[in-house]
PQR file with spaces between the fields and no chain letter, atoms N, CA, C, O and H, PARSE charges and radii, in Angstrom:
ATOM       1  N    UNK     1      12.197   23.595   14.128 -0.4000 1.5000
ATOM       2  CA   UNK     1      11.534   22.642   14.984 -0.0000 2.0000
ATOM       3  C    UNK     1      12.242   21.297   14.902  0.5500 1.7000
ATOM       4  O    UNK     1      12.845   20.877   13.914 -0.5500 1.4000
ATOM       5  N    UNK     2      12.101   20.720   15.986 -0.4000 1.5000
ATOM       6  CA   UNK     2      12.813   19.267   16.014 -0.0000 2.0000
ATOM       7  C    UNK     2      11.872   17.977   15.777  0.5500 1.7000
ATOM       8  O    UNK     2      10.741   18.027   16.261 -0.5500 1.4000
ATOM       9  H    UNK     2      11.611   21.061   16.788  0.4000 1.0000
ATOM      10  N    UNK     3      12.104   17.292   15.353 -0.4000 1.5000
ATOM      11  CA   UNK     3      12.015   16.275   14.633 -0.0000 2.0000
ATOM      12  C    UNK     3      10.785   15.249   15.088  0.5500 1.7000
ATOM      13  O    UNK     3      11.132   14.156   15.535 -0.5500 1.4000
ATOM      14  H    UNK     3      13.023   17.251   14.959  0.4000 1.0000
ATOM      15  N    UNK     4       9.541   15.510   15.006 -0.4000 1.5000
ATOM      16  CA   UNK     4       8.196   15.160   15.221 -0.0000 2.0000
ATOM      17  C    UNK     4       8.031   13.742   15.803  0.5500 1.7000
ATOM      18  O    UNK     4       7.856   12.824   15.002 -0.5500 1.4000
ATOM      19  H    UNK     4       9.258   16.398   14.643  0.4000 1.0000
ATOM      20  N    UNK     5       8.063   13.523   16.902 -0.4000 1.5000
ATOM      21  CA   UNK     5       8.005   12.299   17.624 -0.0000 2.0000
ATOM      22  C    UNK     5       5.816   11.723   17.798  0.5500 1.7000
ATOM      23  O    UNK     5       4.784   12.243   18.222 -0.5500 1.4000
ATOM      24  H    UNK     5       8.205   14.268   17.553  0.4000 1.0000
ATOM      25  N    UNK     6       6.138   10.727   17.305 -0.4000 1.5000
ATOM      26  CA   UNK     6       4.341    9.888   16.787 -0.0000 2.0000
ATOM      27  C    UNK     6       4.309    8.717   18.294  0.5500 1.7000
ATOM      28  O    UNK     6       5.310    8.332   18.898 -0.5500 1.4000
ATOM      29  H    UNK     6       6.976   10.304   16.960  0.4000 1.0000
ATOM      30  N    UNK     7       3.360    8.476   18.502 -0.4000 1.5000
ATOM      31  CA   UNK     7       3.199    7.048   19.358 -0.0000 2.0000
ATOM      32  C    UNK     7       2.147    6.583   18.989  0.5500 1.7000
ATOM      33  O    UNK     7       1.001    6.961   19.229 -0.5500 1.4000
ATOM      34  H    UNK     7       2.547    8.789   18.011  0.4000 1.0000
ATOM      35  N    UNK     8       2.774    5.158   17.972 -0.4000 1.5000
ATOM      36  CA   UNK     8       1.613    4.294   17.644 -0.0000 2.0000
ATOM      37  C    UNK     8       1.442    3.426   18.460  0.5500 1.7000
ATOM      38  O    UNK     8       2.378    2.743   18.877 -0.5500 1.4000
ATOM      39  H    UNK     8       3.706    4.851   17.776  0.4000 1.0000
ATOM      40  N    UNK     9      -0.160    3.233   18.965 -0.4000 1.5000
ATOM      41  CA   UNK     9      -0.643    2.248   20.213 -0.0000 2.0000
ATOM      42  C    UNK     9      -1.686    1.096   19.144  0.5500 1.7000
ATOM      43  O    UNK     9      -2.441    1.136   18.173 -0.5500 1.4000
ATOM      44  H    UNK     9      -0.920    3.788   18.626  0.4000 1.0000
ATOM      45  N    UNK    10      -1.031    0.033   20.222 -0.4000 1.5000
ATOM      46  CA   UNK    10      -1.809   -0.792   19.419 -0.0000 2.0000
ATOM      47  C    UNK    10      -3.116   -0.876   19.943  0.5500 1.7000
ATOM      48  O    UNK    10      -3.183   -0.324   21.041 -0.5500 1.4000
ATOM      49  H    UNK    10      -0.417    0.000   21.011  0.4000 1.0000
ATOM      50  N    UNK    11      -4.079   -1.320   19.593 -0.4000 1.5000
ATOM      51  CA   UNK    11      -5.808   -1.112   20.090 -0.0000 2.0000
ATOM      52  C    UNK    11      -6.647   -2.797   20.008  0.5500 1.7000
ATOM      53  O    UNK    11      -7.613   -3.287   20.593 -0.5500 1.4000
ATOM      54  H    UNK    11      -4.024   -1.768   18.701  0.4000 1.0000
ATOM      55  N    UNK    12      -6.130   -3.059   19.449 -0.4000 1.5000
ATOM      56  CA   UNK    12      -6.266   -4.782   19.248 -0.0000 2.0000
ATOM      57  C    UNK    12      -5.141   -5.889   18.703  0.5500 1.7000
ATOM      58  O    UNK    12      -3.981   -5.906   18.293 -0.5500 1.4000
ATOM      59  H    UNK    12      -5.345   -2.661   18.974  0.4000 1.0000
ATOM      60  N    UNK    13      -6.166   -6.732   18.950 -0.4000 1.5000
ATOM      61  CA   UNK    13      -5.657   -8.259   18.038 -0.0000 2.0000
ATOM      62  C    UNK    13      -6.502   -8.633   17.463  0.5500 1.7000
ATOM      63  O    UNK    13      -7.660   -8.736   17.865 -0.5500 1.4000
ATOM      64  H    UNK    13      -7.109   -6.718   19.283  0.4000 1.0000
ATOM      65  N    UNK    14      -5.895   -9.031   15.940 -0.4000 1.5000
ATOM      66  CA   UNK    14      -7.197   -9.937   14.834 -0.0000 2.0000
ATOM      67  C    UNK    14      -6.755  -10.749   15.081  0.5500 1.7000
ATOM      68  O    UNK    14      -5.587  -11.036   14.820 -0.5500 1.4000
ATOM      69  H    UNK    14      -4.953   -8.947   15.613  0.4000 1.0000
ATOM      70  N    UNK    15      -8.164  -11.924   16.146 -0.4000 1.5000
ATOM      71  CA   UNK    15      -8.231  -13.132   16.116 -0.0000 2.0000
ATOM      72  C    UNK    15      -9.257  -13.750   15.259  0.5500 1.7000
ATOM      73  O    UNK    15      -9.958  -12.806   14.893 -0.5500 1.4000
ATOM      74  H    UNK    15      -9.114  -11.691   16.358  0.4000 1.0000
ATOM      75  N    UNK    16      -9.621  -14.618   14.850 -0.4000 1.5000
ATOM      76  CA   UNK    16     -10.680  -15.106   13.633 -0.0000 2.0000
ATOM      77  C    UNK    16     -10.712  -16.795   14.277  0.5500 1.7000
ATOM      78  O    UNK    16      -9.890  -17.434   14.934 -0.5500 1.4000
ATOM      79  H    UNK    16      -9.052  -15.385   15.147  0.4000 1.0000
ATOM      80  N    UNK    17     -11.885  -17.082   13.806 -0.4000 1.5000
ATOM      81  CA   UNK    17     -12.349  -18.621   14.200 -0.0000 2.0000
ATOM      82  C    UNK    17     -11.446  -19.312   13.378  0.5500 1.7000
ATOM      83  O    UNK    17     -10.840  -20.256   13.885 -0.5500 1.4000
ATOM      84  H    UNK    17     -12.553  -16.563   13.272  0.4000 1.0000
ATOM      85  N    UNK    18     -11.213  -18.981   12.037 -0.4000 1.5000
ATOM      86  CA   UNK    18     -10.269  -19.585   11.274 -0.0000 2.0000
ATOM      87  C    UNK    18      -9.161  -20.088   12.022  0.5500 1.7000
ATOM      88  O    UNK    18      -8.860  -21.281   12.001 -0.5500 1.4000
ATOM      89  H    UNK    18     -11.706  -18.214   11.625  0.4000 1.0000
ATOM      90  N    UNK    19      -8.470  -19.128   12.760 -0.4000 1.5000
ATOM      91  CA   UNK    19      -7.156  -19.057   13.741 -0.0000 2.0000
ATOM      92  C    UNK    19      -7.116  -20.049   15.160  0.5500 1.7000
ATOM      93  O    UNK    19      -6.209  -20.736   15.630 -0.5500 1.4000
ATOM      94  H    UNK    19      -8.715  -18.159   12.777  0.4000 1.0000
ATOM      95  N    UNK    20      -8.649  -19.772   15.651 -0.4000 1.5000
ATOM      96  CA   UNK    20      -8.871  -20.810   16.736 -0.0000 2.0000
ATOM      97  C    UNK    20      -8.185  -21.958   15.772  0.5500 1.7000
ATOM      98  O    UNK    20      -6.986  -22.236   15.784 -0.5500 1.4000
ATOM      99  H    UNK    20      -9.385  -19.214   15.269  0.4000 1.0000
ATOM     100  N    UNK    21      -9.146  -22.542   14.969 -0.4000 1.5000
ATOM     101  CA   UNK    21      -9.316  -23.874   14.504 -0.0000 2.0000
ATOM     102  C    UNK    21      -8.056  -24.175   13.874  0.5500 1.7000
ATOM     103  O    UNK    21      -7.591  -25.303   14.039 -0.5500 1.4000
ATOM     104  H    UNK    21     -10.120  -22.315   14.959  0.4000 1.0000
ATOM     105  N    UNK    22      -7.338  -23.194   13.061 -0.4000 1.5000
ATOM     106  CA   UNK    22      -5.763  -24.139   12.955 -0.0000 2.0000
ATOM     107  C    UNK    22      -4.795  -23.927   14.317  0.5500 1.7000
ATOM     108  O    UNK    22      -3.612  -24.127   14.040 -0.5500 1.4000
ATOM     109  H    UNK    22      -7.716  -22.278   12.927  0.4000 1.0000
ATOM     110  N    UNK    23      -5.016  -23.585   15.659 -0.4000 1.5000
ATOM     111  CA   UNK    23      -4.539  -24.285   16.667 -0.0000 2.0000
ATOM     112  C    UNK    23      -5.564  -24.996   16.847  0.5500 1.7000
ATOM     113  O    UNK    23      -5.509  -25.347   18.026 -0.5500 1.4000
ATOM     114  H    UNK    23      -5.977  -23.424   15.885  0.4000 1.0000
ATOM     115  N    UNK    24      -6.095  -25.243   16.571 -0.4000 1.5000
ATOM     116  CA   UNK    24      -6.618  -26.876   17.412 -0.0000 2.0000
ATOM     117  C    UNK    24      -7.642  -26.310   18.240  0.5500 1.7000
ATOM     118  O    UNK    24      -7.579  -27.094   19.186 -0.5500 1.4000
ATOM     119  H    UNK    24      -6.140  -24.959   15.613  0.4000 1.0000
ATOM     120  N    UNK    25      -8.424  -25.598   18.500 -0.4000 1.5000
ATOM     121  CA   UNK    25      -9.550  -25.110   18.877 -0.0000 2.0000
ATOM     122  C    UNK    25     -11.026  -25.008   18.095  0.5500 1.7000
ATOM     123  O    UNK    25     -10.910  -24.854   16.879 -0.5500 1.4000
ATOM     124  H    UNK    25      -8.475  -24.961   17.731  0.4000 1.0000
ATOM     125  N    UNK    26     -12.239  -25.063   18.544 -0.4000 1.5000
ATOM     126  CA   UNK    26     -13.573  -25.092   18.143 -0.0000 2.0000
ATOM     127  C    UNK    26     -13.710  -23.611   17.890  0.5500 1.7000
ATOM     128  O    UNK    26     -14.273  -22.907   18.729 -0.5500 1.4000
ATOM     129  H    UNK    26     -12.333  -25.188   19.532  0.4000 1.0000
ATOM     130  N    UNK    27     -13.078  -22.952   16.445 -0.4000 1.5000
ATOM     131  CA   UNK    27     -13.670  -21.802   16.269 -0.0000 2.0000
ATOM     132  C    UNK    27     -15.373  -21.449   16.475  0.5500 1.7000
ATOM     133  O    UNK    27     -15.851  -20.315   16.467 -0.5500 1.4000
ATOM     134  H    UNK    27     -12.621  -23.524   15.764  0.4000 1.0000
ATOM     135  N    UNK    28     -15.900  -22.344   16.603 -0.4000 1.5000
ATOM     136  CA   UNK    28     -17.440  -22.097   16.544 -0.0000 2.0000
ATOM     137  C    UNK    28     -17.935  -21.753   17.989  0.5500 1.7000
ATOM     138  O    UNK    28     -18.826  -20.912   18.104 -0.5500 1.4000
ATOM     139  H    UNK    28     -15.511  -23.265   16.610  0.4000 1.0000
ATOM     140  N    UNK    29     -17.406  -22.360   19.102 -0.4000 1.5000
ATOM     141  CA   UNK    29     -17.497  -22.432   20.307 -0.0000 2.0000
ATOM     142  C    UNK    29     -17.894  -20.775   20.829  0.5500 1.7000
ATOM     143  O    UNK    29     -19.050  -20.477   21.129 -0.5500 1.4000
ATOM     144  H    UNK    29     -16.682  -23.044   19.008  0.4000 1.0000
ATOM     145  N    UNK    30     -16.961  -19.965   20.871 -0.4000 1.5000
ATOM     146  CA   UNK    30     -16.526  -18.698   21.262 -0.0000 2.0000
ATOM     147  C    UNK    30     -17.922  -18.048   20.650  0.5500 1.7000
ATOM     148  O    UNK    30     -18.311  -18.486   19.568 -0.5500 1.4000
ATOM     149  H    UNK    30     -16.022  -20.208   20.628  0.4000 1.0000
ATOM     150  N    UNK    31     -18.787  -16.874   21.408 -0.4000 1.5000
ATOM     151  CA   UNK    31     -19.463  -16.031   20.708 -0.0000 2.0000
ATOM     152  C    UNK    31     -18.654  -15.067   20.290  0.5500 1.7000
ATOM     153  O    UNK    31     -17.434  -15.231   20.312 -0.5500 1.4000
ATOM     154  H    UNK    31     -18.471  -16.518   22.287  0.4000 1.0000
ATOM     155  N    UNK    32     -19.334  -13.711   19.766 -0.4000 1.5000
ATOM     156  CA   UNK    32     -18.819  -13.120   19.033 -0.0000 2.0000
ATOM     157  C    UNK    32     -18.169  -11.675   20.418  0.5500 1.7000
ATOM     158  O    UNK    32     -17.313  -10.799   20.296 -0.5500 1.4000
ATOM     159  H    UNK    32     -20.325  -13.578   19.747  0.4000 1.0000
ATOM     160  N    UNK    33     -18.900  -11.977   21.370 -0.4000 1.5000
ATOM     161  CA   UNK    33     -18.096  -11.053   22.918 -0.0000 2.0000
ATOM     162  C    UNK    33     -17.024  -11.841   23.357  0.5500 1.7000
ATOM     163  O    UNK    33     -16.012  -11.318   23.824 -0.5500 1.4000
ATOM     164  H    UNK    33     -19.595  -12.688   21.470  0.4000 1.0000
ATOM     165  N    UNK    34     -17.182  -13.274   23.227 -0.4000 1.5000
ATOM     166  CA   UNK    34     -16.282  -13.555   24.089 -0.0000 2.0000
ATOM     167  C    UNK    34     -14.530  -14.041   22.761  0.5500 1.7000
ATOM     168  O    UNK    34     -13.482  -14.571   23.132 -0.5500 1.4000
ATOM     169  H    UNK    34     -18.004  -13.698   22.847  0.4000 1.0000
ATOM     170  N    UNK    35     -14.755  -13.762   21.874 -0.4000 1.5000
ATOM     171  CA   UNK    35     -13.850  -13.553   21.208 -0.0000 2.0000
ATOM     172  C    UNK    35     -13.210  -11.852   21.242  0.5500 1.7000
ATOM     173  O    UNK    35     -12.046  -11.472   21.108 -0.5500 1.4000
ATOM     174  H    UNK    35     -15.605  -13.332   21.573  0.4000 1.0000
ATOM     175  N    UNK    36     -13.985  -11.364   21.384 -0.4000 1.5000
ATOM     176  CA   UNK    36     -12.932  -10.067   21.712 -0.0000 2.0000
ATOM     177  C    UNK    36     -11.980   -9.931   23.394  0.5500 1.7000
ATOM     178  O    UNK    36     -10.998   -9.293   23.772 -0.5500 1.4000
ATOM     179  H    UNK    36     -14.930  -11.674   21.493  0.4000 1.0000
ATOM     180  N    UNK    37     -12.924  -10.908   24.021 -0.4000 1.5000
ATOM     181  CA   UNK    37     -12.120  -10.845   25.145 -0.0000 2.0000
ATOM     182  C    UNK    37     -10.893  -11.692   24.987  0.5500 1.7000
ATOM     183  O    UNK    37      -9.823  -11.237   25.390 -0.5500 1.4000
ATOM     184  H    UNK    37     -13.723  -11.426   23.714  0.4000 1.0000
ATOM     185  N    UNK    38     -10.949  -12.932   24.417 -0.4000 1.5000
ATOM     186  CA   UNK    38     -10.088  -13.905   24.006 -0.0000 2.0000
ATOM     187  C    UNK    38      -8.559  -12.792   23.252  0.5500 1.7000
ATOM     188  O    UNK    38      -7.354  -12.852   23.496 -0.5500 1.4000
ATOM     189  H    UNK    38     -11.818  -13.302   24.090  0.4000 1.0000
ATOM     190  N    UNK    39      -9.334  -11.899   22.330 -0.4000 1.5000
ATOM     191  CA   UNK    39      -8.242  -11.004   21.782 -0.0000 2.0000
ATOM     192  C    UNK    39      -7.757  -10.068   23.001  0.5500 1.7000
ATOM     193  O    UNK    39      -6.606  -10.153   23.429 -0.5500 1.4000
ATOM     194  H    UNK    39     -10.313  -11.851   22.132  0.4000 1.0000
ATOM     195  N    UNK    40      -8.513   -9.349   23.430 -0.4000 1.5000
ATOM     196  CA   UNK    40      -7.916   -8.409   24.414 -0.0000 2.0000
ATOM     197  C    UNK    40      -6.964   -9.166   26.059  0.5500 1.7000
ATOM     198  O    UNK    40      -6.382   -8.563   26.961 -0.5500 1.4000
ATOM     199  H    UNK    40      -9.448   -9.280   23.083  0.4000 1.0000
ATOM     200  N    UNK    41      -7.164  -10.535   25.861 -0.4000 1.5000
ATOM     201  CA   UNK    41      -6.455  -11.334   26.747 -0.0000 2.0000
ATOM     202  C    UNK    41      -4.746  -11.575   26.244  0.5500 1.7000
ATOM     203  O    UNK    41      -3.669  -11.502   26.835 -0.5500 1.4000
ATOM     204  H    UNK    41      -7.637  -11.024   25.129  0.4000 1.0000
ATOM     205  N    UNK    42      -5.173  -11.900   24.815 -0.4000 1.5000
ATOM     206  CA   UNK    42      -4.034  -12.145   24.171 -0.0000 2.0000
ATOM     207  C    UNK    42      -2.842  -10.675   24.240  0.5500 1.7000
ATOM     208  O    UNK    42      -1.668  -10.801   24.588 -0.5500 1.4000
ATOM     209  H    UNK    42      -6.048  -11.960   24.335  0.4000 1.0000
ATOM     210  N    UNK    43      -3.342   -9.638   23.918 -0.4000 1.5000
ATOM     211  CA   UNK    43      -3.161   -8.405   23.861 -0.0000 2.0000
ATOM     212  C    UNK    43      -2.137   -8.215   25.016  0.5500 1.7000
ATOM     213  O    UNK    43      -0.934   -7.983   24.898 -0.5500 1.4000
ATOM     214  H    UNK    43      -4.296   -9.535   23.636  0.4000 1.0000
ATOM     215  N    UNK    44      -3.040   -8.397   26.441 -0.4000 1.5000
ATOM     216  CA   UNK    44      -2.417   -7.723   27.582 -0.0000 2.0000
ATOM     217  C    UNK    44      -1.380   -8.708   27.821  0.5500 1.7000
ATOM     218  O    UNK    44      -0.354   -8.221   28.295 -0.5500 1.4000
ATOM     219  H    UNK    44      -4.017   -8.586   26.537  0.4000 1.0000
ATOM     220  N    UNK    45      -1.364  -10.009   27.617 -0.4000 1.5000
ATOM     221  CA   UNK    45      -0.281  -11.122   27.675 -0.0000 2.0000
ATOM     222  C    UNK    45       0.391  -10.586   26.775  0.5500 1.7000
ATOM     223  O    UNK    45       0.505   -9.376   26.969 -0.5500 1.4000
ATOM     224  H    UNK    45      -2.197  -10.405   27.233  0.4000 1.0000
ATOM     225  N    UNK    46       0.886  -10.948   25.878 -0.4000 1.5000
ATOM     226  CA   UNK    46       1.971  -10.187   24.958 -0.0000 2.0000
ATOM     227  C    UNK    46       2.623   -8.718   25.532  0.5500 1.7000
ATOM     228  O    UNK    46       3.816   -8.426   25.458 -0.5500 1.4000
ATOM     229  H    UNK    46       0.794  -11.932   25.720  0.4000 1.0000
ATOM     230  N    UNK    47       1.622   -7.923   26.081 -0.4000 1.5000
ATOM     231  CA   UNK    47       2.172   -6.891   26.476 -0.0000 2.0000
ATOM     232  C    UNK    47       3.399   -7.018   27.739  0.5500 1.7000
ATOM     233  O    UNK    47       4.543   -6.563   27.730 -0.5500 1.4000
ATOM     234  H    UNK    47       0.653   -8.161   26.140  0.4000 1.0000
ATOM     235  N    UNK    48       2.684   -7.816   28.810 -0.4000 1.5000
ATOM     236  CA   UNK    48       3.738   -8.246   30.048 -0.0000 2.0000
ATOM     237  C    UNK    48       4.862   -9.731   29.665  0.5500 1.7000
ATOM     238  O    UNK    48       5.845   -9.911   30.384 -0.5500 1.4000
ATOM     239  H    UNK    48       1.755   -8.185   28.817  0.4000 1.0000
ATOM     240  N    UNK    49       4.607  -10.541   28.671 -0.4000 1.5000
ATOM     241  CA   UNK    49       5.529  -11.136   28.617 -0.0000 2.0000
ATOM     242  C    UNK    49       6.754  -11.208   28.001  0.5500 1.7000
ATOM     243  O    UNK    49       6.406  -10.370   27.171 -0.5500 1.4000
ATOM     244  H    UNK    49       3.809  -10.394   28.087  0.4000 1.0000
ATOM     245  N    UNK    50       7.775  -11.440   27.699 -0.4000 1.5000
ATOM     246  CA   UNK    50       8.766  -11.456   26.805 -0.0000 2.0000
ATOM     247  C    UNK    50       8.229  -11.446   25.266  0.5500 1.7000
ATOM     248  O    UNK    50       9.032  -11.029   24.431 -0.5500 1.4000
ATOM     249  H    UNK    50       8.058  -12.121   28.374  0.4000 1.0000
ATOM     250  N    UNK    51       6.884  -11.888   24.793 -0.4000 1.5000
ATOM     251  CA   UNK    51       6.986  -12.261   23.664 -0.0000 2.0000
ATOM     252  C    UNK    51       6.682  -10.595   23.008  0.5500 1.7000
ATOM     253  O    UNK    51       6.752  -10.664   21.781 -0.5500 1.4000
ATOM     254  H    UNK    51       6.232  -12.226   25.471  0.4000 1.0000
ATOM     255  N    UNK    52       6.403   -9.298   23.431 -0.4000 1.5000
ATOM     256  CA   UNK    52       6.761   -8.286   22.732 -0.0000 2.0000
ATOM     257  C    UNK    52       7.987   -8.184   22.750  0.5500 1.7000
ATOM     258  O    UNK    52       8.437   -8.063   21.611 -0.5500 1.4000
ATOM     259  H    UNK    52       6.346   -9.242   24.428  0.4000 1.0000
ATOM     260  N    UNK    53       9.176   -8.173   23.992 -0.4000 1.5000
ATOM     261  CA   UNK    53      10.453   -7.993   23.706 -0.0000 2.0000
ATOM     262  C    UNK    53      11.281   -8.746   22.305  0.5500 1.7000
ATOM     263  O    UNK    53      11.999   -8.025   21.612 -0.5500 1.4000
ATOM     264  H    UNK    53       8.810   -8.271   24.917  0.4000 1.0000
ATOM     265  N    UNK    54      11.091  -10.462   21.907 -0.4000 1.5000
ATOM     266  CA   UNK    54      11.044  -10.854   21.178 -0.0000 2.0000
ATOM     267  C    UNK    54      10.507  -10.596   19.808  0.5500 1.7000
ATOM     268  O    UNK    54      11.257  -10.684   18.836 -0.5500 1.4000
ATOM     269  H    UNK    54      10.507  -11.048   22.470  0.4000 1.0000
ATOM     270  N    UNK    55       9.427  -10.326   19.699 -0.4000 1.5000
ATOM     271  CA   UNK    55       8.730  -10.046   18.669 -0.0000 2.0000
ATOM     272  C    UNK    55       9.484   -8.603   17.786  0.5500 1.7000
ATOM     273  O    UNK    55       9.644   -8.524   16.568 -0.5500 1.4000
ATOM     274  H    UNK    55       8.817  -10.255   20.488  0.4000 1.0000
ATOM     275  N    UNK    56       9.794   -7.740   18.650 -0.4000 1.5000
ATOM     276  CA   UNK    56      10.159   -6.324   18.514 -0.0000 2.0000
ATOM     277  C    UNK    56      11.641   -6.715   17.767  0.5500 1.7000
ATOM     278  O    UNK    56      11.836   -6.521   16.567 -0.5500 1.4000
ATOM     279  H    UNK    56       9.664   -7.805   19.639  0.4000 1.0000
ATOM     280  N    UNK    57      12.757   -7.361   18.790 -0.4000 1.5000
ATOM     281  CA   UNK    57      13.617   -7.796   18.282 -0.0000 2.0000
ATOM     282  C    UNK    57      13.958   -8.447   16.599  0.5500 1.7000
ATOM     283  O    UNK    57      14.784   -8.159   15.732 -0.5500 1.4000
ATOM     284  H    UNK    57      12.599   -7.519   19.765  0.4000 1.0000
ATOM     285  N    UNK    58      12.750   -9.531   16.721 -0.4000 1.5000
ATOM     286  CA   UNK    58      13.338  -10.225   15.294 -0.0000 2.0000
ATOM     287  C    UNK    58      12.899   -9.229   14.553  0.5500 1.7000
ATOM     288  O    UNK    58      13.733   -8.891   13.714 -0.5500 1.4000
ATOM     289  H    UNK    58      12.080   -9.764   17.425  0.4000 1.0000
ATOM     290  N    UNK    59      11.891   -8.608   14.530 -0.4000 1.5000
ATOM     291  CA   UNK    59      11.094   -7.380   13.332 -0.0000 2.0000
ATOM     292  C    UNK    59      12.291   -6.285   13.018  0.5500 1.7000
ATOM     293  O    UNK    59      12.685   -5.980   11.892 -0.5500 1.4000
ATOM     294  H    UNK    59      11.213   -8.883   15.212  0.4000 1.0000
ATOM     295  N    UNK    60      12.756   -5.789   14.215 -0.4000 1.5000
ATOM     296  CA   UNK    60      13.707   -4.759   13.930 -0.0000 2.0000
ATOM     297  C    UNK    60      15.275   -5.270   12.716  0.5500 1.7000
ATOM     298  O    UNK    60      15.925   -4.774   11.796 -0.5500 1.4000
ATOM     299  H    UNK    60      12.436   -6.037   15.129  0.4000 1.0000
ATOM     300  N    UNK    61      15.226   -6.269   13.351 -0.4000 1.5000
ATOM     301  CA   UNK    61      16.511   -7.405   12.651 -0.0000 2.0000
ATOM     302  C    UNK    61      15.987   -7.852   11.084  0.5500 1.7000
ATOM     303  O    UNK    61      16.455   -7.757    9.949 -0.5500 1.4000
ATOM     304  H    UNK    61      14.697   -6.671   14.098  0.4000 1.0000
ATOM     305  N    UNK    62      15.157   -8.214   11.492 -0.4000 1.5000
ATOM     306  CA   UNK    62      14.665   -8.176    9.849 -0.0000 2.0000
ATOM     307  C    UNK    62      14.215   -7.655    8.487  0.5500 1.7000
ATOM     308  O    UNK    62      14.249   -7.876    7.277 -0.5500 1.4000
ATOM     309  H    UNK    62      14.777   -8.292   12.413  0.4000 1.0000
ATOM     310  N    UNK    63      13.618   -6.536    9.769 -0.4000 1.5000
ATOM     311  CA   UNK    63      13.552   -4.671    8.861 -0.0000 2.0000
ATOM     312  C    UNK    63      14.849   -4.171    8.343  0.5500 1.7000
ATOM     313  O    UNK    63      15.418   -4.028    7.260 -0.5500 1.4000
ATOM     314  H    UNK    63      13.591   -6.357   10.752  0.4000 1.0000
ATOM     315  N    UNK    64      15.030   -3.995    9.446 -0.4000 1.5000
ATOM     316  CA   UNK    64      16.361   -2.893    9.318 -0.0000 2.0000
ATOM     317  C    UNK    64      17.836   -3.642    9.393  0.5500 1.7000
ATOM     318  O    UNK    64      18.821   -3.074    8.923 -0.5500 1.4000
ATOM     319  H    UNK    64      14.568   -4.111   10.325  0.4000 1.0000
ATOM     320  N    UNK    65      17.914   -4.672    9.879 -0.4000 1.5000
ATOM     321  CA   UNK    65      19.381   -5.219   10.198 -0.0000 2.0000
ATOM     322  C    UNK    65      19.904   -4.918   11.578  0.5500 1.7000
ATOM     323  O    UNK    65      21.105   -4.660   11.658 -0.5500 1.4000
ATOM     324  H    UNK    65      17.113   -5.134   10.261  0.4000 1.0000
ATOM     325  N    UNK    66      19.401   -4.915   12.341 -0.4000 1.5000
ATOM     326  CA   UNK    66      19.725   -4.229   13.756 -0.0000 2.0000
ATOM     327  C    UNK    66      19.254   -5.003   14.767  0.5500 1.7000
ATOM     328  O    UNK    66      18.180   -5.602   14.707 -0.5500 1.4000
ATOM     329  H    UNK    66      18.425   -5.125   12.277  0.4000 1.0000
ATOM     330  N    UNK    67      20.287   -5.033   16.054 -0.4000 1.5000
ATOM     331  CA   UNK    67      19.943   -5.200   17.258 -0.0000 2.0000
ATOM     332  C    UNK    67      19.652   -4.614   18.256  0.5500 1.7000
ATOM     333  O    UNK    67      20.416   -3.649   18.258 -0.5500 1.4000
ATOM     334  H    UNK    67      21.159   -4.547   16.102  0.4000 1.0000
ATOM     335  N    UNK    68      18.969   -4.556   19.220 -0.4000 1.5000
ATOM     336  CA   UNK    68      18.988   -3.545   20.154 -0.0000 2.0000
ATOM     337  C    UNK    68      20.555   -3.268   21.084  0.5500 1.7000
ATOM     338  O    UNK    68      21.349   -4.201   20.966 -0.5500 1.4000
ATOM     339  H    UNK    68      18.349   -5.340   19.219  0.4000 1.0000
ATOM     340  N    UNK    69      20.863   -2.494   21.662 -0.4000 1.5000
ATOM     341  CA   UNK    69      21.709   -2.005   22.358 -0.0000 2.0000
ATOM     342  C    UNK    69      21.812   -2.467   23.663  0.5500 1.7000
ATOM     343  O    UNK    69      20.648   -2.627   24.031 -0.5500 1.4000
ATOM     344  H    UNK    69      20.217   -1.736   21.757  0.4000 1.0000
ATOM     345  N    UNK    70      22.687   -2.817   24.708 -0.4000 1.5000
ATOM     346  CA   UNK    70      22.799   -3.122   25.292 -0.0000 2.0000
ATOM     347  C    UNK    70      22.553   -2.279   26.537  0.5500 1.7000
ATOM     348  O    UNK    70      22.735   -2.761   27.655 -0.5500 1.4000
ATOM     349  H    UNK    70      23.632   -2.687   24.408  0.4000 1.0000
């Protein structure tokens, strides 16, 4: 058999009031629904913007020593 291919999906973001408030936000403000939307906003942004392409990049470079391919 060949060589077992996995797909890990991500399912969230841990955001915390803590996190509001060291950017500069009223962690207290947000209920406890509208902080998951706040996460699942963050989520789908990261997903369409460069900052997964980025993110993926430095991790791989820093893991492993590698760049992506051209």
């Amino acid at each position: 058999m060949g060589e077992e291919h996995r797909i890990n999906e991500i399912k969230g973001v841990i955001i915390s009031r803590a996190l509001l408030k060291e950017y500069g936000y009223d962690g207290d403000m947000p209920t406890d629904k509208q902080m998951q939307i706040i996460g699942n906003g963050l989520l789908e942004y990261w997903g369409v913007s460069d900052g997964f392409k980025e993110a993926l990049a430095s991790t791989m470079e820093n893991m492993f020593g590698v760049k992506a391919k051209d």
